[in-house]
C-alpha positions as CSV (number, residue, x, y, z in Angstrom):
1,X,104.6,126.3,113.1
2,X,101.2,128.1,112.1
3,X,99.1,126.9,109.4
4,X,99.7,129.0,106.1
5,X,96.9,131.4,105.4
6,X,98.2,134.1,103.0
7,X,97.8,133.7,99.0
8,X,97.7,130.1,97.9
9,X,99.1,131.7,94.6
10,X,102.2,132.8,95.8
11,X,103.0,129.3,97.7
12,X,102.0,127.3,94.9
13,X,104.4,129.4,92.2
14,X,107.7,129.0,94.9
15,X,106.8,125.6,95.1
16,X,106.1,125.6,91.1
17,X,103.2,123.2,91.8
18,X,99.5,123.7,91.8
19,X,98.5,123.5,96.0
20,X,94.7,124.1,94.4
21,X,95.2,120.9,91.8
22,X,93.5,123.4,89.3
23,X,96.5,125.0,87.6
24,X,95.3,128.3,87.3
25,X,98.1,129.7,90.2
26,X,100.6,129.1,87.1
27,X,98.6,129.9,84.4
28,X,99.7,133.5,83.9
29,X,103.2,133.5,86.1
30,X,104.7,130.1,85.6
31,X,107.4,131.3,87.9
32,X,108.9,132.1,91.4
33,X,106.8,135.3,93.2
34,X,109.1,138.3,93.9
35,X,111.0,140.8,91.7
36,X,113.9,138.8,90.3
37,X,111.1,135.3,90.2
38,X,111.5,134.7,86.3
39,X,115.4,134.7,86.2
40,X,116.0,132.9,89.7
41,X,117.2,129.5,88.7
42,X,118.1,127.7,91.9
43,X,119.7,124.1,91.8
44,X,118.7,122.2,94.8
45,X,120.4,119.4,96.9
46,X,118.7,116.2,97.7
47,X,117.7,117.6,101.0
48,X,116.0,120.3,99.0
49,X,114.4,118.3,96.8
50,X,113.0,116.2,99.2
51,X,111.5,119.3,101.3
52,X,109.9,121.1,98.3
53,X,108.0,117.4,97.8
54,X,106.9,117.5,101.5
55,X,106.1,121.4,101.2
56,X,103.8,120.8,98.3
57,X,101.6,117.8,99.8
58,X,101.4,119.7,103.3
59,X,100.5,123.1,101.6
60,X,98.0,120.8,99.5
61,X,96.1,119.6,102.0
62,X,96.9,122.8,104.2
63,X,98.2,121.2,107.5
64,X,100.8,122.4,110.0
65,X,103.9,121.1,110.2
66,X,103.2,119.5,113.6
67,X,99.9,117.7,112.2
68,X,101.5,116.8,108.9
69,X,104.7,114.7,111.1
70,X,102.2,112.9,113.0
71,X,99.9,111.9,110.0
72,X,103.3,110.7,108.7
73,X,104.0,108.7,111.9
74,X,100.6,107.3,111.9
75,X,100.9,106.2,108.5
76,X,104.1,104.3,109.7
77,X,102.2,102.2,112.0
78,X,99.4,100.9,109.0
79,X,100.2,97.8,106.8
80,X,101.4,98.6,103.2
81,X,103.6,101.5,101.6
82,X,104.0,104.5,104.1
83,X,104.1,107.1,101.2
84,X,100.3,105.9,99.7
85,X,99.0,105.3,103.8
86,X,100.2,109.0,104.3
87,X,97.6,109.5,101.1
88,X,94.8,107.4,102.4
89,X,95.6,109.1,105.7
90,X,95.1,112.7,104.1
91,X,92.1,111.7,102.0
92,X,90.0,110.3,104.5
93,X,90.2,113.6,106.4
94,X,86.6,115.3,107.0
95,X,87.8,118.9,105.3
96,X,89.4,116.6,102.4
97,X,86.4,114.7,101.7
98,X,84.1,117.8,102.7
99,X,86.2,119.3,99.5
100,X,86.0,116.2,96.9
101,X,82.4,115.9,97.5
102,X,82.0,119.1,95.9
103,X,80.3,121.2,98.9
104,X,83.1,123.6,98.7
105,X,85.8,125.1,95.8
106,X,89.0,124.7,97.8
107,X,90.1,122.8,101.1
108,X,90.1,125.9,102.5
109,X,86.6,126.5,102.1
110,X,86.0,123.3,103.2
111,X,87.8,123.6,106.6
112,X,85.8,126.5,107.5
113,X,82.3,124.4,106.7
114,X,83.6,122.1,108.9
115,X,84.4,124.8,111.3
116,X,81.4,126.6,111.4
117,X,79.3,123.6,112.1
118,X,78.0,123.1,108.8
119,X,78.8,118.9,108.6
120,X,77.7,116.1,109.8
121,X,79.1,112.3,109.8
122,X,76.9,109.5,110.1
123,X,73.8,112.2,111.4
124,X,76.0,113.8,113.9
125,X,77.2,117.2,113.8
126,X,81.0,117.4,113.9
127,X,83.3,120.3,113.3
128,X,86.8,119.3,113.6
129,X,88.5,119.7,110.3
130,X,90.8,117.1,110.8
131,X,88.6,114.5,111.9
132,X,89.4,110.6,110.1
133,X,86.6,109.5,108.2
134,X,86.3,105.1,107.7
135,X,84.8,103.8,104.7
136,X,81.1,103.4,105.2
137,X,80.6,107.0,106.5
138,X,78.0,109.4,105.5
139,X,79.1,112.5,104.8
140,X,76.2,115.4,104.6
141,X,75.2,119.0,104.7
142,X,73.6,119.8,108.2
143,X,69.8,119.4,107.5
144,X,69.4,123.5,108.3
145,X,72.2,124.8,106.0
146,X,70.7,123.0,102.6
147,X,70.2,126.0,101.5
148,X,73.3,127.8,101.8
149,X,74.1,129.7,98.2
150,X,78.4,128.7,98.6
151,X,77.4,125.1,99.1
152,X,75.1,125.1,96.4
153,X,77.0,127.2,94.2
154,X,80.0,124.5,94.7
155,X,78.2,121.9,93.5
156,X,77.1,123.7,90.9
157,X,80.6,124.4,90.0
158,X,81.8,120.8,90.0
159,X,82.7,119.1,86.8
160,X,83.7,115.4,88.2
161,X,83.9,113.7,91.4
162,X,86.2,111.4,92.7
163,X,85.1,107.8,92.4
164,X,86.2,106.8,96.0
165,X,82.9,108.7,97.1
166,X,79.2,108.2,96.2
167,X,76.3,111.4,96.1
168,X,72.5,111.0,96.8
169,X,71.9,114.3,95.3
170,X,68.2,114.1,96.9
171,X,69.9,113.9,100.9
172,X,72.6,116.4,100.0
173,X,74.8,113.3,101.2
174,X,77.8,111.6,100.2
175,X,79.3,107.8,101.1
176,X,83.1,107.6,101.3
177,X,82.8,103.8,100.4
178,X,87.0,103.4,100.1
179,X,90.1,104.5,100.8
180,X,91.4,105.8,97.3
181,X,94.2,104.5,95.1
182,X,97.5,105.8,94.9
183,X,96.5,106.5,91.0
184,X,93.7,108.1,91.5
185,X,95.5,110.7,93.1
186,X,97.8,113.4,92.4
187,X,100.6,112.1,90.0
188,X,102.8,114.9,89.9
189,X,103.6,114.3,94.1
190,X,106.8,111.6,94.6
191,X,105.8,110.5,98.2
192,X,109.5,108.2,98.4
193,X,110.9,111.6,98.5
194,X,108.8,112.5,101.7
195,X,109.6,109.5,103.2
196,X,113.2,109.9,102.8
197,X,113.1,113.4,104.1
198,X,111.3,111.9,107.7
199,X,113.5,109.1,107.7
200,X,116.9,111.2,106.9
């Protein structure tokens, strides 16, 4: 399955969650896209239920299905509860941390830094989104894009950061010193519910 790249909008109002953690999808239409959106009231079964909770973290972070299974698998394989290791696994993604640093507004934009060769980890260029990060790495803006106005209109932008990262605003550089706690993270997402869909 391809990754999702139309509106983020119209995902996150079926899913009736925010995919952009910033509410603003629901804001003005609190309900399902489409014609008949605001009277559809659909009762789901468990297996419903449990794929709308899977949905919501995989169009959150913007995987594919086929990358999302195996971050799930490899979050099997790690000691401690497989719904928070799928979190740490998720987090300590380059685009992820390239987003909560504050370099750019939405994953999205943060994948195509990554991308387009605008990142570096530990002084080395890499540019593959999906790249694990370990706590300890340096995280930074490629010493010739410092001055790139979306970068430093992001930062601009950005009201808090997360505390499982550190910024040297001088370097343009950020420390992912930890793997984050589930309660640091979103509290609306029931990961039990994406581990019983997988394990079904």
């Amino acid at each position: 399955m391809a990754r999702y790249t139309k509106s983020s909008y119209r995902i996150s109002r079926r899913l009736g969650f925010s995919t952009l953690e910033t509410g603003e999808e629901l804001a003005r239409k609190p309900y399902a896209p489409g014609a008949h959106g605001s009277k559809r009231a659909k009762k789901l079964s468990n297996y419903g239920v449990q794929l709308q909770e899977k949905q919501k973290v995989r169009f959150m972070y913007g995987l594919n299905e086929k990358q999302f299974k195996k971050t799930f698998e490899d979050a099997g394989k790690m000691k401690g509860v497989h719904g928070e290791n799928l979190f740490k696994l998720l987090e300590s993604r380059l685009d992820n941390l390239v987003y909560r640093i504050g370099f750019a507004t939405t994953r999205r934009g943060a994948r195509q830094l990554v991308n387009h060769g605008h990142i570096t980890v530990n002084g080395k260029k890499v540019d593959i989104p999906s790249y694990r990060c370990k706590p300890g790495d340096v995280i930074a803006i490629k010493e010739s894009d410092k001055e790139l106005a979306i970068v430093k209109s992001s930062l601009e932008a950005l009201n808090k950061r997360v505390d499982f990262v550190t910024y040297d605003e001088a370097k343009m550089a950020a420390t992912f010193v930890r793997y984050p706690e589930r309660s640091e993270l979103n509290g609306e997402i029931n990961e039990s519910l994406i581990v019983e869909f997988y394990n079904r």
